[in-house]
N, C-alpha and C positions, 0 to 999 in steps of 0.2 A: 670445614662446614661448622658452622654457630650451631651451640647446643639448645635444643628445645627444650625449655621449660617450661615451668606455671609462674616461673618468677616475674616472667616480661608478658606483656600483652601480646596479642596475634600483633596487629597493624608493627610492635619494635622486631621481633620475628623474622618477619617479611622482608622489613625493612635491612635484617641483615644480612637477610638471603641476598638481596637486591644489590647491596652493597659490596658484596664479598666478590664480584667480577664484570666486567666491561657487557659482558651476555651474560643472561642468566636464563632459563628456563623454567619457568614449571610446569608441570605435566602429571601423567598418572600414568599408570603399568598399563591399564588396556588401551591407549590412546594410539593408533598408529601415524597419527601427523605427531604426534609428540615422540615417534621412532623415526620418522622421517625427518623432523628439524635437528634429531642429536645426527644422525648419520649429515646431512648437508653441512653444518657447521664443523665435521670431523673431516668431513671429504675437504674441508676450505682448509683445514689444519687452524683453525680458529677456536680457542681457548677458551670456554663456557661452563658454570657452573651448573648440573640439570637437578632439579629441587622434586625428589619424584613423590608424590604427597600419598600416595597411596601407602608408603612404608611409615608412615610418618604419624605416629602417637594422634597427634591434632591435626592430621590431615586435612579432612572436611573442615575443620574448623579454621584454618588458614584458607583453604580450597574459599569459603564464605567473607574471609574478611578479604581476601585476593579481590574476589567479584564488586566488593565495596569499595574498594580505593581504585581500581583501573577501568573499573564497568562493562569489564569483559566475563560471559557466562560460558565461554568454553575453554577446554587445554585443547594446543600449548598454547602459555602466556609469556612469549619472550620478551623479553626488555634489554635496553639497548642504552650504558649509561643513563640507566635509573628512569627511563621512559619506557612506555607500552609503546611495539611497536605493531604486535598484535599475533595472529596463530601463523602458521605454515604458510600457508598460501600469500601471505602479505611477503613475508619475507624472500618466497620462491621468487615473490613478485618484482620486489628490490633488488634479486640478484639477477635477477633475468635482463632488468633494464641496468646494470651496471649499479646500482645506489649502494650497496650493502657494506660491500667493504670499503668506501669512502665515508660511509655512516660510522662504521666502526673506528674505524679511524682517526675519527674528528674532524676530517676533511668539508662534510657538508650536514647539516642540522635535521630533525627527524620532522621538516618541513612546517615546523612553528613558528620559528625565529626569524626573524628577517631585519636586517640594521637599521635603526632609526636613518631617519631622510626629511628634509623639507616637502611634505605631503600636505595636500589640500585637508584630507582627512585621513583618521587613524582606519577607516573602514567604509566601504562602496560596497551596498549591496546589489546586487541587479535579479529584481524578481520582487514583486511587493505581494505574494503570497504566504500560505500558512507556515513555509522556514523561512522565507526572507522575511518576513514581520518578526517572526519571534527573536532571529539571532539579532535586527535591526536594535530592536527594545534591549535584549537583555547586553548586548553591546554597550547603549549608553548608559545603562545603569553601572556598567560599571567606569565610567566616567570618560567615557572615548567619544569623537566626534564621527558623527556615524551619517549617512544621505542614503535613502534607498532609493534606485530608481525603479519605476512601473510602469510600461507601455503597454497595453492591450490592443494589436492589431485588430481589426475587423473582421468577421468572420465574412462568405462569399454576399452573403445576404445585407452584411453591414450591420449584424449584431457586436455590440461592444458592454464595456462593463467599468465596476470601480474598482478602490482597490480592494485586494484582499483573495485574490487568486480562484483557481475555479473552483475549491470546493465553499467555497462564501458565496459566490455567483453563479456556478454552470455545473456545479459538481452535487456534491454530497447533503447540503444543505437545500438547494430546491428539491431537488431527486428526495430527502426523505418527506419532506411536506407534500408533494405529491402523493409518493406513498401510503400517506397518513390518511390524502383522499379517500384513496381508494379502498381503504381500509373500512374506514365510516359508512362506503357504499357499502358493503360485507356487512357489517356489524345493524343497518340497518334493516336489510333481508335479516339475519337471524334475532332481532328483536321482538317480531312477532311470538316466533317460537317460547319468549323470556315471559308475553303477556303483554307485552305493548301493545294497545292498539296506534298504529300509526297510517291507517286508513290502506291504500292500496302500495303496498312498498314496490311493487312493479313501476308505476306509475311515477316513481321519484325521478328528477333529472340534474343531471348535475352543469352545473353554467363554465365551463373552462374562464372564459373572461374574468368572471369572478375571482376566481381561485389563484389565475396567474394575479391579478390586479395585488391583488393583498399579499400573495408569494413575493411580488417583486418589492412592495411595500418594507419587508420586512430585509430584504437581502438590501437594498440604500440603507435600511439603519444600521446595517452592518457597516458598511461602505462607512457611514461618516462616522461611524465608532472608532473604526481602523485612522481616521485622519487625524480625529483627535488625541489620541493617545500618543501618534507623534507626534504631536505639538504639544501635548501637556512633559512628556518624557523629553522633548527635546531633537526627536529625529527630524531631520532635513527628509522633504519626499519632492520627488520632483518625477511629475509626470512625462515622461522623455525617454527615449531608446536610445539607451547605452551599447555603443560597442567599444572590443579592445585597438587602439591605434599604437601601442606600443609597451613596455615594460612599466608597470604600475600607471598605466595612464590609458585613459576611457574618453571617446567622445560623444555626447548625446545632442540626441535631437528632438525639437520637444512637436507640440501639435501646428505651432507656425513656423516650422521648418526650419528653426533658429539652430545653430550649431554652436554648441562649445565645447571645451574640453576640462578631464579633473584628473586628480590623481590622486593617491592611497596608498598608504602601507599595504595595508589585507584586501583583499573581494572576495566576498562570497557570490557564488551563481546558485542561483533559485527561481529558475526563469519557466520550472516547470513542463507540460503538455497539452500538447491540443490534437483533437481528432484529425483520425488520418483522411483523404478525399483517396477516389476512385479513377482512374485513366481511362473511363468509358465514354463513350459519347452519349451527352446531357448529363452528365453530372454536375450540370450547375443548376440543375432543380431541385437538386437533395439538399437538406439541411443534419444540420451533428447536434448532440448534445447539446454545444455550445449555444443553437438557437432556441432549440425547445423549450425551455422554462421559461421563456419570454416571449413566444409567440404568442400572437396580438391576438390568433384566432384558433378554434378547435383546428388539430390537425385531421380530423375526418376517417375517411377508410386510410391505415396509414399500413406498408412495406417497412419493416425490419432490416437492416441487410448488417446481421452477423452474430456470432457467437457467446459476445463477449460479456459481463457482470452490466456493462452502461447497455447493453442490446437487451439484456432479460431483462432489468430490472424497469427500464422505459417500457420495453413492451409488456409487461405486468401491469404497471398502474393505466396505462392506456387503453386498454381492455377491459379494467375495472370501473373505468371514468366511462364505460358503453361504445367504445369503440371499436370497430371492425379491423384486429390488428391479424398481420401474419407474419410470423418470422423467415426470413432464408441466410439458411447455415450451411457454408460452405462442406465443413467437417463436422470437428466435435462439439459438444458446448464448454462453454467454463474452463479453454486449457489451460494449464497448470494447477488447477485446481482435482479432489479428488472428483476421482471418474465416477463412482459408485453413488456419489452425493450429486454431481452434475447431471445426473440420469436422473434422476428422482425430483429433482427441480422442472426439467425437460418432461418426464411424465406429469406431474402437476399441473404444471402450465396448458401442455396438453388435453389433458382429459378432464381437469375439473374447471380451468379455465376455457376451454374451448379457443384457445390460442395456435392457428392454424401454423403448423412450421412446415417451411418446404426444405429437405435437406440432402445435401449434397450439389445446391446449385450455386450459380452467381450470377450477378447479374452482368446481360452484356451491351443493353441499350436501353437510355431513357427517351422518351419523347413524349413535346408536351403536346395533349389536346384538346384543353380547355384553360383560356387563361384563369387568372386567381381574380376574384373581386373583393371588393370592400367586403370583410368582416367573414370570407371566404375562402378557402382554399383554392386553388388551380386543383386541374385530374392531369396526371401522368398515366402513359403506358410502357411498364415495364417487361422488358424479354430477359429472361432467365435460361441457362444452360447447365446442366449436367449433362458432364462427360463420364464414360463409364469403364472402367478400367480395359474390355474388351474391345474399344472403339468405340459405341456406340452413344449419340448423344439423343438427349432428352430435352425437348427448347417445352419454358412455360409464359406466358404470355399475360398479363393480366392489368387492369387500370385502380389508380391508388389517389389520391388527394396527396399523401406524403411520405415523402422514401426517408428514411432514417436514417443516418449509413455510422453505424459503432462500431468499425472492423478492427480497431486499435487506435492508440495515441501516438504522437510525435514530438521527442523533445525538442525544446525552443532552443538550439544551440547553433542554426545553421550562421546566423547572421551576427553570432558574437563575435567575428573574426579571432578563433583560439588559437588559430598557427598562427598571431602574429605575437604571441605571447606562450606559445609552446605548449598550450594545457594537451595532452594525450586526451582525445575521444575517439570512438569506434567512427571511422570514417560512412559507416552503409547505416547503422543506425541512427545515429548522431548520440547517443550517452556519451557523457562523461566518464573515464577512467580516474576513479581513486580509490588512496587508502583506507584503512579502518578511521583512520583520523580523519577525514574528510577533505585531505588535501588531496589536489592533484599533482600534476607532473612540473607543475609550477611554481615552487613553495610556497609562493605567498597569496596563492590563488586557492579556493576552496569552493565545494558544491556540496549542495544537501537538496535533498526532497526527491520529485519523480526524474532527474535528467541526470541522477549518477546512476551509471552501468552495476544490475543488481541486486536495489535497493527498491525494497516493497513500495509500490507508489500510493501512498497513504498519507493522510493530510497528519493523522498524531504522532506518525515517524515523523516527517519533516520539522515538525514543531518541535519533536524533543531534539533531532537530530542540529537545527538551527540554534537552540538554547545551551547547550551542551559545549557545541562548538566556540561560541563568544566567548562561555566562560573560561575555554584552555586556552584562549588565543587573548584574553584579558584578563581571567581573574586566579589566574595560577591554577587553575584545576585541571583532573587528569581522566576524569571519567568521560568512556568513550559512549556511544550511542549504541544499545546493544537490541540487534537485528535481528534474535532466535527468538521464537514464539510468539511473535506478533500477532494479535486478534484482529480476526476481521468479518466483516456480514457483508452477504449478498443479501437485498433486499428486492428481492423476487417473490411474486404472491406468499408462496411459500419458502419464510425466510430459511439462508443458510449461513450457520457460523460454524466457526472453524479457528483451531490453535495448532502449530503446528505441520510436523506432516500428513502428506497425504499417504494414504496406505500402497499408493505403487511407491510412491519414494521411499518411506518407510523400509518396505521388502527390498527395493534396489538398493536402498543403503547398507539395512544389518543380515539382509537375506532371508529368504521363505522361513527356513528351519526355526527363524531367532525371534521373528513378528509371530503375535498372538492376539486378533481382533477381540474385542468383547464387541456385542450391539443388542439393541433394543428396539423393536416398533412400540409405537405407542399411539395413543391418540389422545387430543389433548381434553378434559372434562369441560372447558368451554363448546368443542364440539360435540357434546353427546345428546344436547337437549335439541337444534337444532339439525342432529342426525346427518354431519360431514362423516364417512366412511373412510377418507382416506388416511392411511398409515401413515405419520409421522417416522422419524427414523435417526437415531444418535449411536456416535460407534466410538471407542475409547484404542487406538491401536498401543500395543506396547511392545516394550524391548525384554526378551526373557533374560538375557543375560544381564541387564542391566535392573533385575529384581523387578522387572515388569513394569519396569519407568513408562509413564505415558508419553510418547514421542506425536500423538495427534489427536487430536479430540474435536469431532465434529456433528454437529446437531443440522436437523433441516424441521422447523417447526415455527410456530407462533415467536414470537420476539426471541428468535435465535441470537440475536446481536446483544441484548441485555445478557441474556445465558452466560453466551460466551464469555464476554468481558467480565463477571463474575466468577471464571473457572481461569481467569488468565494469570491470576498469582498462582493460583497452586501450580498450575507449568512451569512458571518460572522459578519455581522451587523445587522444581524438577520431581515434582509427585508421582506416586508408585499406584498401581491399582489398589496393591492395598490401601494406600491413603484416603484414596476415593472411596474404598467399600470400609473405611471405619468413620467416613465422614456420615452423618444423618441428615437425612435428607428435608426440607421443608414439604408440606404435605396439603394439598394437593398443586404440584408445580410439575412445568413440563421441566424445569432445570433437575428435578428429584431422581430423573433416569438415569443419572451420571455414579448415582451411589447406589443403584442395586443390578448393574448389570451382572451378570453370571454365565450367561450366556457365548458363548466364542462361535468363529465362526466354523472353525474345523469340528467340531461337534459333531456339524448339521441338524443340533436341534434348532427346535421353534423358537422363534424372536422376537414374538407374542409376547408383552406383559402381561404379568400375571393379574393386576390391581392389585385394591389394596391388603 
């Protein structure tokens, strides 16, 4: 073992930790996948260096520049002749399908390398979305010849789009300008209260036409923003659906059914998700996501049908825009996300929004009874069922202008033909199976964004995850796309952000005994002149053995998502409660609850803030 000094830097250190064997590990004393990788590599009789940092003078401080050079933020960090191949479960994962010990070996490459060949291009993307644009770009900058392909099927209704995937056109980008709608209807009721007079604020109406008109206005200058920046950088875009027909070779087809074929060193797949359809009879009256931001007309009294972030967050602003909306939730709301926080979204919606939820049903027939006219919706009548554990079922009956249906998304992977080129994906789901590196089961094949098996489906993962990737697969770099603490906002009347875990994960991971909630209600000083009552509510869960590390941090209030994203380094700095309670807070801000909670929950005192 190389002697630590102050003589050498962290990064020469490392570097000869790295060096002093074929496997190396680093890890720490509490880490049990870092007992679990020395024991598997022992059990293989395979000969590995283990660097345990916790003994270690400069631990942390290796532990820190470790995180800089690989871009991995957890132990263990094994390395595999002098690459990241990443923690336990990657590696369980390589021996499980045979890779490991021919990795070790020398035998086959840690799915980077692939031999030069007479290729059309050094790189094919397929998916002209937020990771296939960015690894596209940062591709040819570094001097590769790069094509990405983009097809956008039609939705049932014959909604279509440009490029720039769906959070630029059907996602995140119409969905918050809506939002914002709805919000100025709010902000207009409580202006009175400020002293405004703005005559009868009841009486204000709001024009949808309007609003999409200019919404979609702004989402084409995206569209031709994205076209020129491959033409100014140099990307080939070819509007055409790519599939695999063989080992480094693609055939597309473009809008006049023209067929040819290319080939490439590398592919990335970034072909993304689209909402899932229903097996009922008339479900081709419903429209997704996909149509909404673009519909030509108000959707009227409009059906919900599901649980999920795209179901709340459209039935929010569509309620606020004066619409007769109701939700039907099979189950929970918001799963995977915290229960405690999904509840309190679902009461909001409920009781101050007057957001009718019917829950526990599904729907099991649509029919139509009025057709749609110019500049108007059709009427459906929808039958709904719950079943009820004891047998007994409960049918609801009712007539809607427009069924909505968010029940989930589906990766665009069916029609890539992957077993003709090997890629491993989950055959019932359709995700993609890959590494921490973003390769799959195919070396020279790669996916990033919502269709690897996983991986948070979020538009600034993908972006960093696509950017990251060009650069190890072109510009010799080694930092991986690291997927712990990711920030994100529900934008539901009452926003919800969130870092982290949830507190059942939290407890299922370090155990009841080890988790220690802090929380706070609050209400925020913009509602006290207009006299909103309802409790806001932020909770900080943390790990006791871990000096009270904050492993979740989740707010449900006024611009939750700025919050959040504002408390999203200090997690990834893996901040202690103390941290937060020696930070000082900004005054009067709803972000300010984050530095004086005191509060826990096993107490069972009040949650009450105190003010100022």
């Amino acid at each position: 073992m190389p002697p630590v000094g102050d003589t050498k830097d962290n990064k020469s250190i490392i570097l000869e930790y790295v060096n002093s064997s074929k496997v190396v590990i680093f890890g720490k004393e509490s880490c049990p996948y870092c007992r679990k990788a020395k024991r598997m590599f022992t059990d293989l009789n395979i000969e590995y260096n283990y660097v345990n940092l916790t003994e270690l003078t400069k631990g942390e401080e290796l532990f820190t520049t470790l995180k800089e050079m690989y871009g991995q933020n957890t132990v263990p960090q094994i390395l595999i002749s002098g690459q990241l191949v990443g923690g336990f479960d990657s590696v369980e994962k390589l021996h499980s399908e045979g890779h490991l010990l021919p990795m070790i070996a020398g035998e086959i490459g840690l799915g980077v390398e692939v031999p030069d060949g007479d290729y059309d291009y050094d790189l094919i993307v397929i998916g002209g979305g937020s990771g296939g644009i960015s690894a596209a770009k940062e591709a040819v900058s570094c001097g590769k010849k790069v094509v990405c392909f983009d097809f956008v099927k039609p939705t049932p209704l014959g909604t279509t789009w440009g490029l720039g995937g769906t959070c630029v056109n059907v996602g995140c980008i119409p969905k918050k300008l809506m939002h914002q709608a709805a919000l100025l209807g709010h902000s207009i009721k409580d202006a009175t209260s400020f002293g405004w007079d703005i005559g009868n604020c009841q009486s204000a109406t709001h024009k949808w036409e309007k609003m999409v008109a200019n919404i979609q206005d702004y989402v084409k200058s995206l569209n031709f923003n994205f076209r020129a920046q491959f033409i100014k950088k140099g990307v080939k875009y070819e509007n055409a659906y790519a599939s695999f027909v063989g080992p480094h070779r693609v055939k597309y087809v473009n809008r006049r059914s023209e067929e040819k074929e290319m080939t490439a060193r590398y592919f990335i797949l970034a072909t993304g998700c689209r909402p899932k359809y229903m097996d009922i009879p008339g479900c081709e009256y419903c429209i997704t996501s996909d149509d909404l931001f673009s519909l030509p007309h108000s959707p009227g009294k409009t059906l919900v049908v599901g649980a999920s972030y795209v179901a709340l967050e459209c039935a929010g602003f569509l309620k606020s825009l004066g619409l007769d909306v109701t939700i039907m939730v099979r189950s929970i709301l918001l799963r995977g996300f915290d229960q405690q926080m999904a509840d309190l979204i679902g009461k909001y919606m409920e009781d101050v929004c007057d957001i009718k939820f019917l829950r526990g049903f599904i729907p099991t027939k649509i029919e139509k009874v009025k057709d749609a006219e110019p500049g108007k919706p059709g009427t459906y009548r929808v039958t709904g069922l719950n079943s009820k554990d004891n047998g007994d079922e409960i049918q609801v009956d009712d007539e809607y202008n427009t069924i909505l249906l968010a029940i989930g998304r589906v990766p665009c992977t069916a029609d890539l033909n992957l077993n003709a080129v090997g890629v491993n994906f989950d055959k019932k789901s359709g995700y993609i199976k890959c590494n921490e590196r973003e390769c799959t089961s195919t070396p020279y094949i790669f996916a990033v964004g919502d269709i690897v098996d996983g991986r948070p489906e979020l538009t600034p993962v993908a972006i960093r995850a696509g950017k990251l990737l060009a650069r190890r697969l072109f510009a010799g770099e080694m930092t991986l796309c690291d997927y712990i603490n990711v920030p994100t906002t529900v934008f539901t009347p009452l926003e919800y952000g969130c870092i982290g875990l949830s507190e059942e994960t939290a407890i299922e991971t370090y155990g009841s005994h080890d988790v220690e909630v802090f929380h706070s209600n609050f209400v925020p000083l913009e509602w006290q002149v207009p006299h909103h009552d309802f409790q806001c509510y932020a909770k900080l869960v943390c790990v006791k053995s871990l000096k009270k590390r904050v492993v979740g941090l989740h707010i449900a209030g006024p611009n939750a998502g700025e919050i959040t994203q504002g408390w999203t380094v200090a997690m990834k700095m893996f901040a202690t409660k103390d941290d937060f309670d020696s930070s000082i807070g900004i005054h009067p801000t709803c972000a300010e609850v984050f530095t004086t909670m005191a509060v826990t929950k096993d107490s069972g005192d009040s949650a009450e803030a105190e003010g100022c």
